[in-house]
Residue frames as a rotation matrix with the C-alpha (Angstrom) as fourth column:
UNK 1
-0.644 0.609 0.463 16.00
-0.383 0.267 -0.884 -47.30
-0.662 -0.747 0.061 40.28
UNK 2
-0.898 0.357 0.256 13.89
0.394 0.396 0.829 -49.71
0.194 0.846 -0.497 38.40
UNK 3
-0.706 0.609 0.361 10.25
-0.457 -0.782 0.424 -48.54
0.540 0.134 0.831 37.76
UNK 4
0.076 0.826 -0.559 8.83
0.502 0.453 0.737 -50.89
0.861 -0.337 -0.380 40.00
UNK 5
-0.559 -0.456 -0.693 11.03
0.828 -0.343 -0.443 -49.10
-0.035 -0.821 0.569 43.07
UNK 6
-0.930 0.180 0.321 9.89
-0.081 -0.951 0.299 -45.54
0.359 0.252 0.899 41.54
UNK 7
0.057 0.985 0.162 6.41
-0.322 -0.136 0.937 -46.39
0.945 -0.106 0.310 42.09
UNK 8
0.302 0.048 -0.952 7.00
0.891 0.342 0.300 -48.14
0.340 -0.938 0.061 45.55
UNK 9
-0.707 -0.600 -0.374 8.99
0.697 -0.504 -0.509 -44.87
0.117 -0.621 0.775 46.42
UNK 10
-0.679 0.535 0.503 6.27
-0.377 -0.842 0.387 -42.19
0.630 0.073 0.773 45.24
UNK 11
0.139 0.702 -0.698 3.64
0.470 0.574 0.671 -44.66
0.872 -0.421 -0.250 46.88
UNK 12
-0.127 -0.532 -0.837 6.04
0.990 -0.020 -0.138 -44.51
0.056 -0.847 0.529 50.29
UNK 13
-0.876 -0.380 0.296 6.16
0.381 -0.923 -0.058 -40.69
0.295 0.061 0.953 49.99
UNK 14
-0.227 0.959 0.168 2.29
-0.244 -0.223 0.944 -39.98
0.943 0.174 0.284 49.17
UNK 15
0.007 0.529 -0.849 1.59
0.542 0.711 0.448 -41.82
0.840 -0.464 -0.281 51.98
UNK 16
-0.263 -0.452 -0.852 3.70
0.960 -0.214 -0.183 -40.04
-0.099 -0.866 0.490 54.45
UNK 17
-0.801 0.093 0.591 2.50
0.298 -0.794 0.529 -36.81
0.519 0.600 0.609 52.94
UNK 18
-0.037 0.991 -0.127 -1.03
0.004 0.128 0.992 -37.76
0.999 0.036 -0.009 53.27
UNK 19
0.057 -0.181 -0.982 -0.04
0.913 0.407 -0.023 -38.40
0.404 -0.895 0.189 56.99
UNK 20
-0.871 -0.423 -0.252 2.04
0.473 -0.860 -0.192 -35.30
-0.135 -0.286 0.949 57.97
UNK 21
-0.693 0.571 0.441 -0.74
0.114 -0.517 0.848 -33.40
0.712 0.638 0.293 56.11
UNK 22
0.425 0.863 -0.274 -3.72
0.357 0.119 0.926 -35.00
0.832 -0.492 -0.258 58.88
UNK 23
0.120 0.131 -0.984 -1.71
0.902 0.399 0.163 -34.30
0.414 -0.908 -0.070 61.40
UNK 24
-0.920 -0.134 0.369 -1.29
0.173 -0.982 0.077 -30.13
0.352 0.135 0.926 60.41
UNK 25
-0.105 0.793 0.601 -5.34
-0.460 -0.574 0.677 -30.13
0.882 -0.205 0.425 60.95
UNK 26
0.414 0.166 -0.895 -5.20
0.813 0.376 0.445 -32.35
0.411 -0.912 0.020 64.55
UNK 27
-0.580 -0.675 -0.456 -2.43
0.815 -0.494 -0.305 -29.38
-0.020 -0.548 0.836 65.36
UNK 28
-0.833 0.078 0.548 -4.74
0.124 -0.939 0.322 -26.75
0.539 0.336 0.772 64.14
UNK 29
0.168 0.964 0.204 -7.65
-0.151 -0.179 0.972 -28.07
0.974 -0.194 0.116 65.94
UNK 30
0.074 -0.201 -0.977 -5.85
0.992 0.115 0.051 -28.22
0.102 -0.973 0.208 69.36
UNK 31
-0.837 -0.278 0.471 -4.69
0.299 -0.954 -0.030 -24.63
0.457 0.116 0.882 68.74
UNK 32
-0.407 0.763 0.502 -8.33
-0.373 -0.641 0.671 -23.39
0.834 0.086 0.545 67.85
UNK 33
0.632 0.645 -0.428 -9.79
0.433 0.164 0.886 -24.95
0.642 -0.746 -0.176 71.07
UNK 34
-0.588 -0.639 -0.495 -6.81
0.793 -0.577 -0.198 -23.34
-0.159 -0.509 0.846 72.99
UNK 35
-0.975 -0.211 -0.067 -7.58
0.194 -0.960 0.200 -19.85
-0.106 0.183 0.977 71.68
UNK 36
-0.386 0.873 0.300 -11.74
0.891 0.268 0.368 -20.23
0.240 0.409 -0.880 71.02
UNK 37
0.316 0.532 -0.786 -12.06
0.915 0.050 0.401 -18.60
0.253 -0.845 -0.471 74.33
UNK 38
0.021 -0.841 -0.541 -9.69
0.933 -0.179 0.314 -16.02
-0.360 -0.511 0.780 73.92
UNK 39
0.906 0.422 0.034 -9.89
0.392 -0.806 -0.443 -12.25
-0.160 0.415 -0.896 72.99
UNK 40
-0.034 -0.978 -0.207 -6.80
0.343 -0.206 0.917 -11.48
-0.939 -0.040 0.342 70.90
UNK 41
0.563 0.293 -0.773 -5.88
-0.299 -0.799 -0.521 -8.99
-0.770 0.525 -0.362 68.36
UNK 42
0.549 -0.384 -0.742 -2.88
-0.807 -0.015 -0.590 -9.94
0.216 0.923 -0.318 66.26
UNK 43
0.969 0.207 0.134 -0.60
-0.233 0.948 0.219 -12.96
-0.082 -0.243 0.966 65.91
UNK 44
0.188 -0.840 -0.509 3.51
-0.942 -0.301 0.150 -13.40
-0.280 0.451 -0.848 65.15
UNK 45
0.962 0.145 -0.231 4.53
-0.273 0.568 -0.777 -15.89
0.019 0.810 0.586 62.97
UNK 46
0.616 -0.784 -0.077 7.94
-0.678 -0.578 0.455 -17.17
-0.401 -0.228 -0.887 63.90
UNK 47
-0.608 -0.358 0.709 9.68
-0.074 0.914 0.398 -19.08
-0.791 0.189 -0.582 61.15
UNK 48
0.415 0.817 -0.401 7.87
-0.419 -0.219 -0.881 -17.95
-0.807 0.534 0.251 58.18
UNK 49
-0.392 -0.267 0.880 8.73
0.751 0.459 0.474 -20.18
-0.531 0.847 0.021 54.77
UNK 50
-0.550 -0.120 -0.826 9.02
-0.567 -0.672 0.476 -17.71
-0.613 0.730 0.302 51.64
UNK 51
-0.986 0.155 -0.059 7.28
0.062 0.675 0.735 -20.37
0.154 0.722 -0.675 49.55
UNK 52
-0.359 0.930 -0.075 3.63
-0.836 -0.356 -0.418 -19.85
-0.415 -0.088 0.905 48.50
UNK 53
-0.007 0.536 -0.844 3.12
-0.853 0.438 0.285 -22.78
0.522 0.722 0.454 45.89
UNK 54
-0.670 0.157 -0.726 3.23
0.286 0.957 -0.057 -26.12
0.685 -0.246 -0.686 48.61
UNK 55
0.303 0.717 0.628 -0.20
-0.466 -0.463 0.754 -25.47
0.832 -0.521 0.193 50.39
UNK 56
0.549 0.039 -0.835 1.36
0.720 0.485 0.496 -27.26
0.424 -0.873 0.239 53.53
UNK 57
-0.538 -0.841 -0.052 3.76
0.802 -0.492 -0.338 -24.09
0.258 -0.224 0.940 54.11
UNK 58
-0.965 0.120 0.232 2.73
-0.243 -0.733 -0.635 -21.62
0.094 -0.670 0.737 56.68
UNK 59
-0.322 0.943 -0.088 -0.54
0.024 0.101 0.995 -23.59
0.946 0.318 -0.056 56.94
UNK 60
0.139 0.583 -0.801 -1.42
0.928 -0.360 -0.101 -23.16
-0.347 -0.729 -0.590 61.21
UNK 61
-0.400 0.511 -0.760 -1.21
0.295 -0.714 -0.635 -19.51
-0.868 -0.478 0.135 60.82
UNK 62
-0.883 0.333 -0.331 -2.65
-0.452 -0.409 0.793 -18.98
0.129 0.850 0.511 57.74
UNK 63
-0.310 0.934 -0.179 -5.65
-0.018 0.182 0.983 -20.85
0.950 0.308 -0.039 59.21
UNK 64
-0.751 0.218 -0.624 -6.33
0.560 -0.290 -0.776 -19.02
-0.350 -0.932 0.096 62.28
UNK 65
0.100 0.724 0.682 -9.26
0.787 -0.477 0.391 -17.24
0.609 0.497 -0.618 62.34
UNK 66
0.715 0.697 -0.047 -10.62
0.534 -0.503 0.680 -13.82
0.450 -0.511 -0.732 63.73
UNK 67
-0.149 -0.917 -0.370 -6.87
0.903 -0.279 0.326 -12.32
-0.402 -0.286 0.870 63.94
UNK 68
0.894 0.346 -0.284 -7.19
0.096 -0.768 -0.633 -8.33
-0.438 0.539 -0.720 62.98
UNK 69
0.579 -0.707 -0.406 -3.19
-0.790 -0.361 -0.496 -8.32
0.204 0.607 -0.768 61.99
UNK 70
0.667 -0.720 0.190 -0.46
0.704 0.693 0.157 -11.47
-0.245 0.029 0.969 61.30
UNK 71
0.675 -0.714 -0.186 3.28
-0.694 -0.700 0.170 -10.64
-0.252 0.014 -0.968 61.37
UNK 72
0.976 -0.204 0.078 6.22
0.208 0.977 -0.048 -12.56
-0.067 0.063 0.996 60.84
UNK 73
0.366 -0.930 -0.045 9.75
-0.763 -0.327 0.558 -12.40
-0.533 -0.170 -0.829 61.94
UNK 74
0.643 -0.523 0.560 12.38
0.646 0.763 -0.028 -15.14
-0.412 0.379 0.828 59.80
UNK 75
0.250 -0.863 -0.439 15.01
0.218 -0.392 0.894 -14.99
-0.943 -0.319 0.090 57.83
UNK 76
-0.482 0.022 0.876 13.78
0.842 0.288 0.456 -15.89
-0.243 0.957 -0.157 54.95
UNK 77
-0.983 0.025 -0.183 11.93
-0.074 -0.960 0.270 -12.89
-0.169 0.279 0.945 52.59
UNK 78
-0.407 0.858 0.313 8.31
0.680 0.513 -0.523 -12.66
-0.610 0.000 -0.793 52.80
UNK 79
-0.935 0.290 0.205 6.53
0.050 -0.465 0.884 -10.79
0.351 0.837 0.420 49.72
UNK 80
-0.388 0.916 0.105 3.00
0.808 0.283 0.516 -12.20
0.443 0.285 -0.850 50.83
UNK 81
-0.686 0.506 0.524 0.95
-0.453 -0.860 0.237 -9.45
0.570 -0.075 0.818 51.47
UNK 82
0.393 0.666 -0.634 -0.91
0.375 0.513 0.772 -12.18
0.839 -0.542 -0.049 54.08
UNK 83
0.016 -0.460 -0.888 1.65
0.960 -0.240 0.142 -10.77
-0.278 -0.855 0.438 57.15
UNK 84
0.842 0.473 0.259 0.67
0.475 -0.878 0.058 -7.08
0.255 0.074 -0.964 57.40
UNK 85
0.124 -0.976 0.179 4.69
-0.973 -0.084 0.214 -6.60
-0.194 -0.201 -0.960 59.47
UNK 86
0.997 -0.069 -0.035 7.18
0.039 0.841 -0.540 -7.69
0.067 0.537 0.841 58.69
UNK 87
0.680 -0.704 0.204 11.05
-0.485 -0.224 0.845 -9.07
-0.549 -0.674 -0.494 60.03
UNK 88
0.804 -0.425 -0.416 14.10
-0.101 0.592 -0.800 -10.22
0.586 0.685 0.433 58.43
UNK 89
-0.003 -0.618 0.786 15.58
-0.929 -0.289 -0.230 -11.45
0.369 -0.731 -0.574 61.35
UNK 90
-0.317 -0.157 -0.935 17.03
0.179 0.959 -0.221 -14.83
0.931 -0.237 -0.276 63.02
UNK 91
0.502 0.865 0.007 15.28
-0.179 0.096 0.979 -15.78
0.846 -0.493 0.203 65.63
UNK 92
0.212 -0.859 -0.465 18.47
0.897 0.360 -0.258 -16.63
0.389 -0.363 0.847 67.69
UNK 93
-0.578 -0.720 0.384 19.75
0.542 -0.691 -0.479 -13.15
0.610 -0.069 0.789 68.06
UNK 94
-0.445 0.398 -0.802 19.12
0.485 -0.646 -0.589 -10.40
-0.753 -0.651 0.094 70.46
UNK 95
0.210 0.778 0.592 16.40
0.952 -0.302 0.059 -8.39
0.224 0.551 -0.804 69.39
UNK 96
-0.952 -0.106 0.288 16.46
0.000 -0.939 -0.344 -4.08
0.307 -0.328 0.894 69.54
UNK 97
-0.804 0.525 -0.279 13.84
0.058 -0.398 -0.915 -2.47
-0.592 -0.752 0.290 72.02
UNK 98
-0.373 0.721 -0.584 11.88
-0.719 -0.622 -0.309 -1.25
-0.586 0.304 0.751 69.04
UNK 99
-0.516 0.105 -0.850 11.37
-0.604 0.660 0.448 -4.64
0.608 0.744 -0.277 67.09
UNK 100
-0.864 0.288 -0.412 10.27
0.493 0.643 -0.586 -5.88
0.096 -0.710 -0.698 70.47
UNK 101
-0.459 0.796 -0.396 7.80
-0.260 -0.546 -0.796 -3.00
-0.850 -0.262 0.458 70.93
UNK 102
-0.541 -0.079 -0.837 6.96
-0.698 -0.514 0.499 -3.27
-0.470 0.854 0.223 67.45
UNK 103
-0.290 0.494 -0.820 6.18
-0.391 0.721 0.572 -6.99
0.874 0.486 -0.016 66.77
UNK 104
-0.996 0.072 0.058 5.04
-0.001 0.625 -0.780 -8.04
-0.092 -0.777 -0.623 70.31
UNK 105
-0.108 0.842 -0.529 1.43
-0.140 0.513 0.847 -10.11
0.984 0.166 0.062 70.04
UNK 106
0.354 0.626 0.695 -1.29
-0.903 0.423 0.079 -11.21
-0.245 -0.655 0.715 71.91
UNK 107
0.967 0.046 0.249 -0.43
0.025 0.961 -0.276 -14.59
-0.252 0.273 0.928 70.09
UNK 108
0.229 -0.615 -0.754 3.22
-0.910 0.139 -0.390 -15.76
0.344 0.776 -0.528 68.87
UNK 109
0.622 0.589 0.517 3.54
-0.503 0.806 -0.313 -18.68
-0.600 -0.065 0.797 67.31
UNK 110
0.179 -0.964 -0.198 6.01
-0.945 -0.225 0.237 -21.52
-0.273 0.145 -0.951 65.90
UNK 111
0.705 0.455 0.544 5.28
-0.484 0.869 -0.100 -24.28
-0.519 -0.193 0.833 64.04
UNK 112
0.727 -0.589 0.354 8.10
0.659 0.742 -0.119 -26.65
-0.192 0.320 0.928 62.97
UNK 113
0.746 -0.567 0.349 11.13
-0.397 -0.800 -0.450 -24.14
0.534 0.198 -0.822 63.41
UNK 114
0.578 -0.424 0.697 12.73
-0.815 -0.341 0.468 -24.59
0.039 -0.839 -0.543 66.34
UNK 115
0.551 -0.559 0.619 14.67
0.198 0.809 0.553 -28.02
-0.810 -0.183 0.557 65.35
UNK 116
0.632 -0.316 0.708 15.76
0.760 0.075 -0.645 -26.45
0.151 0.946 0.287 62.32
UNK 117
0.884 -0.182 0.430 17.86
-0.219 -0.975 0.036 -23.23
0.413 -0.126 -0.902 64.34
UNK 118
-0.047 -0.996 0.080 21.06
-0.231 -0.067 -0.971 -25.14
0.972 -0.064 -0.226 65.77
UNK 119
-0.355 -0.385 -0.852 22.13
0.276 0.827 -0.489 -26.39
0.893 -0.409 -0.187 68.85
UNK 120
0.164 0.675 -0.720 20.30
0.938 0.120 0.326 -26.64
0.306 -0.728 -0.613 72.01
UNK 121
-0.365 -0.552 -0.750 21.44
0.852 -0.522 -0.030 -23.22
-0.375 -0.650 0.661 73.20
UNK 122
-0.968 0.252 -0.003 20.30
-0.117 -0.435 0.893 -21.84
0.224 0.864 0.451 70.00
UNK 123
-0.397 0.816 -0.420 16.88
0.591 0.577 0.563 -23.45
0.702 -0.025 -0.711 71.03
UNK 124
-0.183 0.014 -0.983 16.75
0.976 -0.115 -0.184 -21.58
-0.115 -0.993 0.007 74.20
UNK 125
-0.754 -0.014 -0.656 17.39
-0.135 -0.975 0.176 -17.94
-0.643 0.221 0.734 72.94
UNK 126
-0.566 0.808 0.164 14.33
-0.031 -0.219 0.975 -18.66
0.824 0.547 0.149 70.33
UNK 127
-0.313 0.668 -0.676 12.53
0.762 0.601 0.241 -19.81
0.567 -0.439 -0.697 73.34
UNK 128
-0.297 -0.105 -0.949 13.53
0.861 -0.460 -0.219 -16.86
-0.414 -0.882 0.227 75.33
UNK 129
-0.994 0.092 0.062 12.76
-0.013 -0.654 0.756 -14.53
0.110 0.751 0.651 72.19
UNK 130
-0.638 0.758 -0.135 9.50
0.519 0.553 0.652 -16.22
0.569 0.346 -0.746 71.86
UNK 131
-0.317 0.585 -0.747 8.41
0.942 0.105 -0.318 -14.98
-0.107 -0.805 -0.584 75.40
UNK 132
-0.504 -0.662 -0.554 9.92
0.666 -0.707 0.239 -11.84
-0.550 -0.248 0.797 75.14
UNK 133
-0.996 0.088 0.028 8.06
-0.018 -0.480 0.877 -11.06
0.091 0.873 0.480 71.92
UNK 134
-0.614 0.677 -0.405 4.76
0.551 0.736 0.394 -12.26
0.565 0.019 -0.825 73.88
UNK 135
-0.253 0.610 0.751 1.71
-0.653 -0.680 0.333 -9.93
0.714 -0.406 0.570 74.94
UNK 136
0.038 0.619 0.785 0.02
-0.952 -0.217 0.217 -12.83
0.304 -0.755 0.581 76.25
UNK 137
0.841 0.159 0.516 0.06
-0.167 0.985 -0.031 -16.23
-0.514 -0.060 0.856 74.87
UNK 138
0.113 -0.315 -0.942 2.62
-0.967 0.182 -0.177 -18.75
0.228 0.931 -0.284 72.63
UNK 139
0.932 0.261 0.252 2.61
-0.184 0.938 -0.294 -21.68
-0.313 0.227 0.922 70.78
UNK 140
-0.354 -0.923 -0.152 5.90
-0.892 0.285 0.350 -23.55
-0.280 0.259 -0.924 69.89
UNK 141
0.758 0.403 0.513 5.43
-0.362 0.914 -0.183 -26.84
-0.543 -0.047 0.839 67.61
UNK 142
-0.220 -0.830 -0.513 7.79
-0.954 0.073 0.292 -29.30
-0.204 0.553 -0.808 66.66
UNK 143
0.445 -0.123 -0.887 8.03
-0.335 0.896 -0.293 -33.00
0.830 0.428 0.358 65.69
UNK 144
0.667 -0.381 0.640 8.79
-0.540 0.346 0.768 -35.42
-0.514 -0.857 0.025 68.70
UNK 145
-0.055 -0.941 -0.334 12.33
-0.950 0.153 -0.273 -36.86
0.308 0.302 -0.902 68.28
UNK 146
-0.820 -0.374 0.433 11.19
-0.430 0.902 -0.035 -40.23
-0.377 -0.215 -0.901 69.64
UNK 147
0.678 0.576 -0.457 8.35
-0.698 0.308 -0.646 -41.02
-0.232 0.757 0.611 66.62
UNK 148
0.105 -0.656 0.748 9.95
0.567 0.657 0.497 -44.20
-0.817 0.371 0.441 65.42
UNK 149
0.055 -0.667 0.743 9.72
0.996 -0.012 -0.085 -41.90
0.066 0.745 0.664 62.08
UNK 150
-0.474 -0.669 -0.573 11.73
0.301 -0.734 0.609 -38.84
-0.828 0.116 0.549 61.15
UNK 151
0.543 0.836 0.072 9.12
0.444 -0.214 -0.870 -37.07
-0.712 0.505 -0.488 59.06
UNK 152
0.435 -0.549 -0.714 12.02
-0.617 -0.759 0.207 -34.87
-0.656 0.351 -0.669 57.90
UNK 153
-0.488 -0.643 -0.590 13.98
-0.871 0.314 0.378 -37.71
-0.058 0.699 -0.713 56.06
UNK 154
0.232 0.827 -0.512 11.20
-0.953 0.299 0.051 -40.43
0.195 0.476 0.858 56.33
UNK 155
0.316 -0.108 -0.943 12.89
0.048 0.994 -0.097 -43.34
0.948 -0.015 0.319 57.14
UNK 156
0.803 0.370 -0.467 12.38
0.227 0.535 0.814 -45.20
0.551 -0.759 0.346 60.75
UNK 157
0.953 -0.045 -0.301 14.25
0.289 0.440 0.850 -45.17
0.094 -0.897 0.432 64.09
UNK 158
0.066 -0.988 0.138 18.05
0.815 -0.026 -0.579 -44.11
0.576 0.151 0.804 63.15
UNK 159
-0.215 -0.285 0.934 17.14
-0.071 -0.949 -0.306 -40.73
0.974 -0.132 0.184 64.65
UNK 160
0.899 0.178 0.400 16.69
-0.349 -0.261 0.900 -42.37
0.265 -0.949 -0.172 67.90
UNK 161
0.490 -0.804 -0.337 20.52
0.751 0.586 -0.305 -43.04
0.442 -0.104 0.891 67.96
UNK 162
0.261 -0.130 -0.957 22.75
0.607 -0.749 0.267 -40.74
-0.751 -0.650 -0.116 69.49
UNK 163
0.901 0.357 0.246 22.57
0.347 -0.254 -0.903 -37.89
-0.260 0.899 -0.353 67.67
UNK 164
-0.119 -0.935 -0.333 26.47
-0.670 -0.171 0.722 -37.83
-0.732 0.309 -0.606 66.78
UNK 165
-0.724 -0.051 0.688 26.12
0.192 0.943 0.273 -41.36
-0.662 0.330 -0.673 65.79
UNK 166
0.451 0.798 0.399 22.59
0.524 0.126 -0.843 -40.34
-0.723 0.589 -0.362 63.56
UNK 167
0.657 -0.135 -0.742 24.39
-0.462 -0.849 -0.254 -37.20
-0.596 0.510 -0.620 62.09
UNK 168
-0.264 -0.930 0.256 27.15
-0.497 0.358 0.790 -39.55
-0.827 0.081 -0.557 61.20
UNK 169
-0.454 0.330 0.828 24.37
0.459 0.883 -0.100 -42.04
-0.764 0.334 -0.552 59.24
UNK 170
0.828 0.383 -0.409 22.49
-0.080 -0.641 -0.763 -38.98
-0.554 0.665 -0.501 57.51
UNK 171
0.025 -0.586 -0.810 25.81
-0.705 -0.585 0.401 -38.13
-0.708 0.561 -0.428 55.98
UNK 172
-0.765 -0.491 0.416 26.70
-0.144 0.760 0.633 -41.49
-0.628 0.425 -0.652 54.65
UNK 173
-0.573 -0.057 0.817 22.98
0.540 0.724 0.429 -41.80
-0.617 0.687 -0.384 53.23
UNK 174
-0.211 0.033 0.977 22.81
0.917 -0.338 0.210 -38.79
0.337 0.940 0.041 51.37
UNK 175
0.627 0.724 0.289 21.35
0.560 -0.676 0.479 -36.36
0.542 -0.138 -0.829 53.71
UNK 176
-0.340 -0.873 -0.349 24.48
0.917 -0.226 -0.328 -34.44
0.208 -0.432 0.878 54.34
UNK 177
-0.476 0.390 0.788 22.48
-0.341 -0.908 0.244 -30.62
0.811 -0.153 0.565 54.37
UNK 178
0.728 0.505 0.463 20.18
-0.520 -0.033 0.854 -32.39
0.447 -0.862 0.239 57.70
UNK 179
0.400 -0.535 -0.744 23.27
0.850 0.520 0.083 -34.27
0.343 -0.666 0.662 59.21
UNK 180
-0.683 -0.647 0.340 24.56
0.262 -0.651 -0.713 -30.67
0.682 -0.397 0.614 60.57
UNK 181
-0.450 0.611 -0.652 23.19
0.804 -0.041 -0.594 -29.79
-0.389 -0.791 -0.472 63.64
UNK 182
-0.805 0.183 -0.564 22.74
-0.080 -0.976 -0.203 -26.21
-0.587 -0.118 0.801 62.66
UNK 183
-0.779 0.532 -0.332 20.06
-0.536 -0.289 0.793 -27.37
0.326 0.796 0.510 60.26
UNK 184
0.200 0.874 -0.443 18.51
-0.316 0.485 0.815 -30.48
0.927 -0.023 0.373 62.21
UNK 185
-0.958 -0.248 0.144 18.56
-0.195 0.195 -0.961 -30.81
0.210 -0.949 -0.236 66.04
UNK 186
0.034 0.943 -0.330 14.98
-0.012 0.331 0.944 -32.82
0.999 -0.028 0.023 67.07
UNK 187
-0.657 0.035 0.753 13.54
-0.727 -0.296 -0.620 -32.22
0.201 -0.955 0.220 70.30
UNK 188
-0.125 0.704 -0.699 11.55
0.505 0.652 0.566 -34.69
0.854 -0.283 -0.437 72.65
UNK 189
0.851 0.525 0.026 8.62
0.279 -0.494 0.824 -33.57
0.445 -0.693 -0.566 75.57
UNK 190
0.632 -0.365 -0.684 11.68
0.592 -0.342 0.730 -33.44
-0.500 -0.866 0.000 78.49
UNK 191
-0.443 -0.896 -0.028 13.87
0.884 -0.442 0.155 -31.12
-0.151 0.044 0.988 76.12
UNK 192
-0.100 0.495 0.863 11.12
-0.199 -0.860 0.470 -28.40
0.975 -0.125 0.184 75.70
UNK 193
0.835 0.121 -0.536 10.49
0.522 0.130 0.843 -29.29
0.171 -0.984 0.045 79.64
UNK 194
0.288 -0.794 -0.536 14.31
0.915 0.062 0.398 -28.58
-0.283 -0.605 0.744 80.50
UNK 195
-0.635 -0.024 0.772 14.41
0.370 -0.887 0.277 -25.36
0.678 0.461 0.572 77.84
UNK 196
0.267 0.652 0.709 11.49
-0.011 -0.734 0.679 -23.58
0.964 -0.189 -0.189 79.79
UNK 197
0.871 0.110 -0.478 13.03
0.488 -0.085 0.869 -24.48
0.055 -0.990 -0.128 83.05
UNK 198
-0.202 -0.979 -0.009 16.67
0.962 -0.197 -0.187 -23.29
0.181 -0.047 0.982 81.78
UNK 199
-0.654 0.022 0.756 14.23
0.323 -0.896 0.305 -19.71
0.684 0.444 0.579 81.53
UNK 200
-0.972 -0.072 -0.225 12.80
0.236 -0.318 -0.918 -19.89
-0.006 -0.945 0.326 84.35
UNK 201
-0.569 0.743 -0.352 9.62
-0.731 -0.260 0.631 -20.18
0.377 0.617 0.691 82.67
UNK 202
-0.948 0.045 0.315 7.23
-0.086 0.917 -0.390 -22.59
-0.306 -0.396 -0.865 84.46
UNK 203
-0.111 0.990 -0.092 3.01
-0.244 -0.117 -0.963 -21.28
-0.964 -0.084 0.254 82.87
UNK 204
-0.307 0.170 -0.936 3.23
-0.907 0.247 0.342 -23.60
0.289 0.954 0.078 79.98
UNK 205
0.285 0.282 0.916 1.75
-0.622 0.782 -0.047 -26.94
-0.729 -0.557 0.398 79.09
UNK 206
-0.603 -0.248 -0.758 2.52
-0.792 0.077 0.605 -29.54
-0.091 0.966 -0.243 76.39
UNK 207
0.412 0.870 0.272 -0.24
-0.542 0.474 -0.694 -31.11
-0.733 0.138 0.666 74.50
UNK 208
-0.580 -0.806 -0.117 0.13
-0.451 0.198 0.870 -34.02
-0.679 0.558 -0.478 71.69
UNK 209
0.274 0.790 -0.549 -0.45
-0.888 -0.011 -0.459 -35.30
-0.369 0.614 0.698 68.51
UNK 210
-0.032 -0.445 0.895 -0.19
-0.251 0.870 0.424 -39.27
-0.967 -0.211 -0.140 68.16
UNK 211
0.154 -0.112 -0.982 0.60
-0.938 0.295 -0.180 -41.23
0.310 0.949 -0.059 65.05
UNK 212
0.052 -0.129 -0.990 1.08
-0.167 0.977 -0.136 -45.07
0.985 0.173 0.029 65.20
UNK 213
0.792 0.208 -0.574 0.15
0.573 0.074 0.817 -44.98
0.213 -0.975 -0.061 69.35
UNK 214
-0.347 -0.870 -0.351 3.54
0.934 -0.286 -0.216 -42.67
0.088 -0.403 0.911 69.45
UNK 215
0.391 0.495 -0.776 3.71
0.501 -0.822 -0.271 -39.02
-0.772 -0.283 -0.569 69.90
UNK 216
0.462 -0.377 0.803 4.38
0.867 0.004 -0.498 -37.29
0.184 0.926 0.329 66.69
UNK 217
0.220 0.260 0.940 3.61
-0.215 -0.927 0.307 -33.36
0.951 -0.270 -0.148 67.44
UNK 218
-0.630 -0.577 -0.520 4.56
0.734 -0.223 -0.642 -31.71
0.254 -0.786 0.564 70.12
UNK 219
0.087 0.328 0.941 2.86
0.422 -0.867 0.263 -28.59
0.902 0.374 -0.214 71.32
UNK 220
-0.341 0.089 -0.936 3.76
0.916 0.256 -0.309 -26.45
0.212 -0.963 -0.169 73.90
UNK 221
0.189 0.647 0.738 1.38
0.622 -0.661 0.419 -24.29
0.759 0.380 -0.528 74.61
UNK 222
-0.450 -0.565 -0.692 2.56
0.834 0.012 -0.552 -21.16
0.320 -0.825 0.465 77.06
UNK 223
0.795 0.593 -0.127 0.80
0.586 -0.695 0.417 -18.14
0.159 -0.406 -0.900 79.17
UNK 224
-0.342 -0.635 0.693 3.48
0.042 -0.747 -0.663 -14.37
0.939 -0.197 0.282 79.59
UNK 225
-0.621 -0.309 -0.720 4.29
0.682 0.239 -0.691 -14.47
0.385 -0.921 0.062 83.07
């Protein structure tokens, strides 16, 4: 790559960075007007990132306020002494009685996870976890799959092909670890719609977060039956 590209590419990056970045505090301030009103004790964290040193990682619940304990179920290992419990556990799987008693919240929460757990079925059982693990409220955020861009690999519109036909293109240009489903499977508004009706789940809403007049962000915000 010649060094004029290099600098167009870092340019191209920064940018999107700088982007993604605003649109963590548009997601955080929908949250905090969600919850202002609300009298809750502790929060779960579902989908926690082991990585302390990129300040965009675990950044909605690490800026909630007025929480007396944070938890966090994943698969990865958390060390931080910020999540008070703690799970090493896929979100996918059936849970035991006591991990339910154990980590169920007033709040649980999920921000960019749920496209990264595997095929739509897989999607569902987090969803159904999600509830399950719910005192009162949860939050579930992902990335809308029809943004013209794919924040994940940055480059425009391919990911509104079918998504054989996209997985096929990832592979060819380089991104063979997000062309498997089990790592990237993007969701748009009517597939979190059709997931909460597959559960029978109807006291949610979804709110967004635009980016070039599209919807970037998802959020769907949900009440425990």
């Amino acid at each position: 790559m010649s060094s004029k590209n290099k600098i167009y590419s870092n340019f191209h990056l920064s940018f999107i960075d700088k982007i993604t970045h605003k649109k963590r505090k548009e997601i955080l301030k929908v949250i905090d007007n969600f919850l202002k009103d609300k009298n809750l004790k502790d929060v779960l964290d579902i989908g926690t990132t082991e990585d302390t040193e990129n300040p965009s990682s675990n950044f909605i619940v690490r800026n909630l306020k007025n929480f007396e304990l944070y938890k966090s179920i994943t698969d990865q290992k958390i060390d931080s002494n910020f999540f008070r419990k703690k799970l090493q556990k896929s979100i996918t799987e059936n849970f035991l009685e006591a991990d339910l008693d154990e980590f169920k919240s007033d709040l649980v929460i999920s921000n960019a996870t749920i496209e990264h757990v595997g095929s739509f079925e897989n999607q569902v059982k987090m969803c159904e976890n999600i509830i399950n693990l719910s005192k009162k409220y949860f939050i579930i955020i992902t990335p809308n799959r029809f943004h013209p861009i794919d924040f994940h690999t940055k480059i425009p519109f391919l990911h509104w092909l079918p998504k054989k036909i996209h997985r096929i293109f990832l592979s060819l240009l380089g991104f063979k670890i997000l062309s498997k489903e089990e790592n990237l499977n993007l969701l748009s508004h009517n597939d979190l719609i059709l997931i909460m009706k597959k559960l029978d789940h109807s006291n949610f809403s979804i709110k967004s977060i635009h980016f070039l007049l599209f919807k970037s962000n998802l959020i769907l915000i949900g009440n425990k039956n």
